[in-house]
N, C-alpha and C positions, 0 to 999 in steps of 0.2 A: 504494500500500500504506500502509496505518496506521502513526503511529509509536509502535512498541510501548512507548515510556516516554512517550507522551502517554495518559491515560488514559481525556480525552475524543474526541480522536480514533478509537482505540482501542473506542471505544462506540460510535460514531457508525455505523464499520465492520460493526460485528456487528448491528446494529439494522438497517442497510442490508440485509444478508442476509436477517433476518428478515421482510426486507419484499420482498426478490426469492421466498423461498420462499413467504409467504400469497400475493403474486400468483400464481406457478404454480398453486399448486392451487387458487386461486378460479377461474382459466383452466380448468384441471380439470371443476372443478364445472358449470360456464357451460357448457362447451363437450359435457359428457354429457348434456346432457338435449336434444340435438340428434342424439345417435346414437353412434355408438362406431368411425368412420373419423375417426379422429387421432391425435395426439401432441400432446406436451408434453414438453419437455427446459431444463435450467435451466444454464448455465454454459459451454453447446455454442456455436454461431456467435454468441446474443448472450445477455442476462441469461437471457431466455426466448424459447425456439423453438419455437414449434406450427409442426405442419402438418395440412392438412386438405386433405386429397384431394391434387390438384395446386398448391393454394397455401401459401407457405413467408407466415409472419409473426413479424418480428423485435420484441422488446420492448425498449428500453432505458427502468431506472427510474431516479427519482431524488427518494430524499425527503432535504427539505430542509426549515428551520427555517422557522418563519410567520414573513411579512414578506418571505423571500427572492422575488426578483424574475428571471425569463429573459430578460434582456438578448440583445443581439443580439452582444454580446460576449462573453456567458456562458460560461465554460470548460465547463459540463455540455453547450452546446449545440454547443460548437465537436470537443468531444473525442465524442461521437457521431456528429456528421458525420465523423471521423475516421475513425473504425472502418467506417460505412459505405461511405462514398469506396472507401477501400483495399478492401473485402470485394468492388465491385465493381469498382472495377481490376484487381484480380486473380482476377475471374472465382469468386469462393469465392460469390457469387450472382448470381442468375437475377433482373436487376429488372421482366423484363415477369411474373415469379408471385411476386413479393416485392413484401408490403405491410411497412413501415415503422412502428414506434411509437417514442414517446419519450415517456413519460408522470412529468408531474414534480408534484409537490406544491409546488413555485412556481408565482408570479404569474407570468400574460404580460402584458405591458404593453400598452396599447392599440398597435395600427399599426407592432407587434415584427413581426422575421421568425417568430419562433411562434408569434402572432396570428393570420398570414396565412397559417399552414401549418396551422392548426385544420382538423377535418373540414368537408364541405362543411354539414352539418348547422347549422353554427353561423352560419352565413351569412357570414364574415370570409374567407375563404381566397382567397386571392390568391399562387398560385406567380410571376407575374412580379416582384410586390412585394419580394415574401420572398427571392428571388434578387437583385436591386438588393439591399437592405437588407444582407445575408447579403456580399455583394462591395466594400461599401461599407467595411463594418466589419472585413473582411479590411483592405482597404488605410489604415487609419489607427491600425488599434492597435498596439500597444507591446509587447504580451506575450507573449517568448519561450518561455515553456510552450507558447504555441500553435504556433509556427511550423509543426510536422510534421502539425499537422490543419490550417492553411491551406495548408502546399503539397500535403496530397491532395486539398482540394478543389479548387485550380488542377489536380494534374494530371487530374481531370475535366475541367477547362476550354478545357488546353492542345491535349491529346490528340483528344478527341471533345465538340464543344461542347454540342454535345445531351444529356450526361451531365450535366450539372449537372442541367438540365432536367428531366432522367427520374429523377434521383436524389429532386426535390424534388418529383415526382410524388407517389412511393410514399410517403414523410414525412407521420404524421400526429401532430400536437403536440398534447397533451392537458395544457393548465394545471392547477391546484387539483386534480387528481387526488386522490382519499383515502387519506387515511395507513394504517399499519398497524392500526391503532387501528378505523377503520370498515371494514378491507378483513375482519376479524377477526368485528365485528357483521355483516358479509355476510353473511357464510359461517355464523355461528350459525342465521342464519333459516333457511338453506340445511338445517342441521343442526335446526331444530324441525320441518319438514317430515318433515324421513327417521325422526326419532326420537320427538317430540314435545317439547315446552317442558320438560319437567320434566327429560329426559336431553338436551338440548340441548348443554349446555356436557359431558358424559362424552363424548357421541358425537365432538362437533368435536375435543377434545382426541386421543382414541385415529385421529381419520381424520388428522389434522398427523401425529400418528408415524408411522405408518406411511408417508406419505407422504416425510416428511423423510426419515426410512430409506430407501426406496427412492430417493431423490432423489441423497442422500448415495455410494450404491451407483452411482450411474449415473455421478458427477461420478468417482468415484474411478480411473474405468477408462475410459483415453482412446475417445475413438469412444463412451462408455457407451450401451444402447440408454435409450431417451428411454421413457416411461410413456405407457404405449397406450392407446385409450379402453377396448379388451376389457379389458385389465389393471385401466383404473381402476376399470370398471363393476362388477368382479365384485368387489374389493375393496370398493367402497363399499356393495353389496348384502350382502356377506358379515357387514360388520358392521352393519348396518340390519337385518339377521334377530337380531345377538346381542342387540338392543337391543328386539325383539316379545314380547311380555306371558309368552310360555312359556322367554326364553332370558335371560343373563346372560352378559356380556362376558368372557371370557377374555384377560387381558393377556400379548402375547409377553416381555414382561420378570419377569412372575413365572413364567408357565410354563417358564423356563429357567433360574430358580435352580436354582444345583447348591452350596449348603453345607456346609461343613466340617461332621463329623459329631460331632468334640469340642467343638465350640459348645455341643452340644446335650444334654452326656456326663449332666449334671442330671436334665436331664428325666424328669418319672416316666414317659411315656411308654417311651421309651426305658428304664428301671427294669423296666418290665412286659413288654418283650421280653426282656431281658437273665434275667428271673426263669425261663424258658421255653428257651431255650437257642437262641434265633433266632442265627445266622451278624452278622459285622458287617457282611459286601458287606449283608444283606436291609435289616438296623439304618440303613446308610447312605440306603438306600432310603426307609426311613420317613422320616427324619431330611427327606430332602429331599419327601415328598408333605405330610408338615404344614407345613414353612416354606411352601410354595407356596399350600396351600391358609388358613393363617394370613393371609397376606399377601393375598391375592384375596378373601377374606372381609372382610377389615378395609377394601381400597380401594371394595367394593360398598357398605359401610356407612360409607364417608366421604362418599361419590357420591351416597348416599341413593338408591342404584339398587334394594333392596329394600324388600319392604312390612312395616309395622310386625309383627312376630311370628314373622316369616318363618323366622330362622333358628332362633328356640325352636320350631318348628313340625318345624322341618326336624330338627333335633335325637332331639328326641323321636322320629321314624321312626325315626331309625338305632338308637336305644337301644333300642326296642322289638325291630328285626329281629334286635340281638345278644342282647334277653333270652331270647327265644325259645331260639335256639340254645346259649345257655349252660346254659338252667335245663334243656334236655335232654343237655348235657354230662352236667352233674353228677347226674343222676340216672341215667343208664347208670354210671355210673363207681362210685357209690354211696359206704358210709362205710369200705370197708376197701380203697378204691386207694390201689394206689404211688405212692410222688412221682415215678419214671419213668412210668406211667399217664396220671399229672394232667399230665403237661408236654406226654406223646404229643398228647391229648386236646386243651390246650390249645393246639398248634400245629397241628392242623385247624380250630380255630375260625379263629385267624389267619390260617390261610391262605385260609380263604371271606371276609376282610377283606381281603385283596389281590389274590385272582384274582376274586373274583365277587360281591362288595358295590358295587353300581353303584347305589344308591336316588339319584338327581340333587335338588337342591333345586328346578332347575325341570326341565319333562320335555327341553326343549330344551336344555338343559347340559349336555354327555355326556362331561367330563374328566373321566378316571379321577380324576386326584390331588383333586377334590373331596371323593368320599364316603372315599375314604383317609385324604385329610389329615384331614380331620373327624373320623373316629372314632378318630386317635392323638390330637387334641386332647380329645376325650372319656375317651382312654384318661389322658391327663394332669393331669385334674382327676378321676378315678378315679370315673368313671360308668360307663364300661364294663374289662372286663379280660380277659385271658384266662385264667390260671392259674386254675383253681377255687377257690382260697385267696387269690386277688390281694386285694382288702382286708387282712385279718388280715396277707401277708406285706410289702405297701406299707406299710399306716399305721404300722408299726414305724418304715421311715426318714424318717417325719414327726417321730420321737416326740425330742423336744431329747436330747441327750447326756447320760445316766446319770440320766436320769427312772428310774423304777420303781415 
């Protein structure tokens, strides 16, 4: 564990996480476009645990500073074999369907026991070596942090001698591994493909949340179930459709603002209900479709997810569908209605603005609190209104204090 008044330590730790969760879902990623029989689980038997089909594959990572080296001494190498040793001492895995990683962003030194536990691909792999090497450097070192991962790997040795053996089987040691940094540009390109270059970096960012989210949910709840290919697939396609020329992302963190409604007591928006005699539960209601829809509006045009005009485009429609229905308000209503009339009146307009003004900015964006929040920000800059008189009775509480 970090010490929490170190505060590089303390960084070192959180960054390490940050690089256990991009590998899971780069694992993720990799591993759907193969089909959707698997899993993925992050913090369960090792950093990272897939399985696929009937094989179980353990990840142990390790990023570490340039320069750092995998000695056959290494406490990163010794305190993995630890956890393995024991996992299969104690029977918690299956080593004839258990593949083994340990993937470090250090150097292996030439003729290391990690050298010689490289995949067979690299031409170096040598498990009799790596075993010597590995038993060698048990019996000469010094350091008591390690004792309890050399005595589990003797009692590999003691017990069933073939266990070492088969332990050093399934170990495959992957040196210079890529940091978070290129594990990050992976997964981008991953992300030009499903999205295209231009929403690339919107797409990858919203597939890490929701990821982390679910991840975060898995770890919280012992046994947590692990993220499925079905689950991831349909997730990653769910949002690769918000991201198609006719849709627009909808963020779980704006669509669940729920804001205080005196935040917002200013607001003309708010003024033009209050003028018409809407309820404050409905008032509340407003209060929260424009912050959502402000807010969603504002991250599509930070993201440069929308086309130049788009939302004056967009605009424009809804003003138009309210002039409509207004200028035939007021002209049933005519010049000698009540101001209970004008209010009746104006709280049927309102209300075909909250049960059935669904005009979307694209056709594939079908969140209510879009065209909502939209037209109380309209109603807030006093483009649209309800009151037949809403100008003449607004621009008053514009007008400074004892003007006349």
């Amino acid at each position: 564990m970090a010490d929490k008044d170190d505060p590089f330590e303390a960084s070192a730790s959180a960054l390490g996480y940050m690089y256990q969760f991009a590998k899971a879902l780069e694992a993720c990623i990799e591993q759907s476009m193969g089909g959707i029989e698997w899993s993925v689980a992050v913090e369960a038997a090792d950093d990272i645990e897939k399985h696929v089909g009937s094989l179980t594959e353990l990840l142990q990572l390790k990023q570490r500073a340039e320069g750092i080296r995998l000695t056959d001494s290494a406490s990163d190498l010794w305190k993995t074999l630890r956890i393995w040793a024991e996992a299969a001492t104690n029977e918690r895995i299956d080593l004839a369907e258990t593949n083994l990683f340990l993937l470090t962003t250090a150097e292996l030194p030439q003729g290391s026991a990690g050298f010689h536990l490289q995949p067979k691909a690299s031409g170096h792999r040598d498990e009799e070596k790596a075993l010597a090497l590995l038993r060698a450097a048990r019996a000469t070192s010094k350091n008591k942090d390690l004792q309890k991962a050399f005595d589990a790997f003797d009692t590999l040795g003691s017990a069933q001698k073939e266990q070492q053996h088969t332990l050093l089987s399934r170990i495959e040691v992957i040196g210079g591994a890529p940091g978070i940094d290129d594990v990050r540009r992976k997964m981008l390109g991953h992300a030009v493909l499903a999205a295209g270059r231009e929403f690339a970096k919107a797409f990858l960012t919203r597939l890490e949340g929701w990821f982390y989210d679910r991840v975060i949910e898995q770890m919280r709840t012992p046994g947590g179930a692990p993220v499925t290919g079905a689950e991831f697939d349909e997730a990653f396609n769910d949002l690769r459709n918000q991201f198609g020329p006719n849709n627009l992302p909808i963020d779980p963190d704006i669509a669940d603002l729920a804001p205080e409604t005196a935040e917002s007591a200013d607001k003309m928006f708010v003024r033009q209900l209050e003028v018409i005699d809407i309820g404050s539960e409905r008032v509340s209601l407003a209060v929260r479709d424009y912050i959502r829809a402000f807010n969603q509006r504002s991250r599509w045009l930070n993201e440069n997810l929308l086309h130049a005009g788009e939302i004056g485009a967009y605009e424009r429609k809804l003003v138009e569908e309210w002039r409509s229905r207004f200028a035939e308000m007021r002209e049933e209503l005519g010049p000698e209605a009540t101001e209970q009339e004008m209010k009746r009146e104006a709280r049927l307009i309102y209300r075909w603005v909250d049960r059935e003004a669904r005009i979307q900015i694209r056709t594939g964006c079908d969140e209510a609190f879009v065209p909502k929040g939209s037209y109380h920000m309209l109603a807030d800059e006093l483009r649209v209104g309800w009151h037949p008189d809403f100008t003449v009775r607004l621009m008053a509480l514009l007008e400074p204090a004892g003007a006349g």
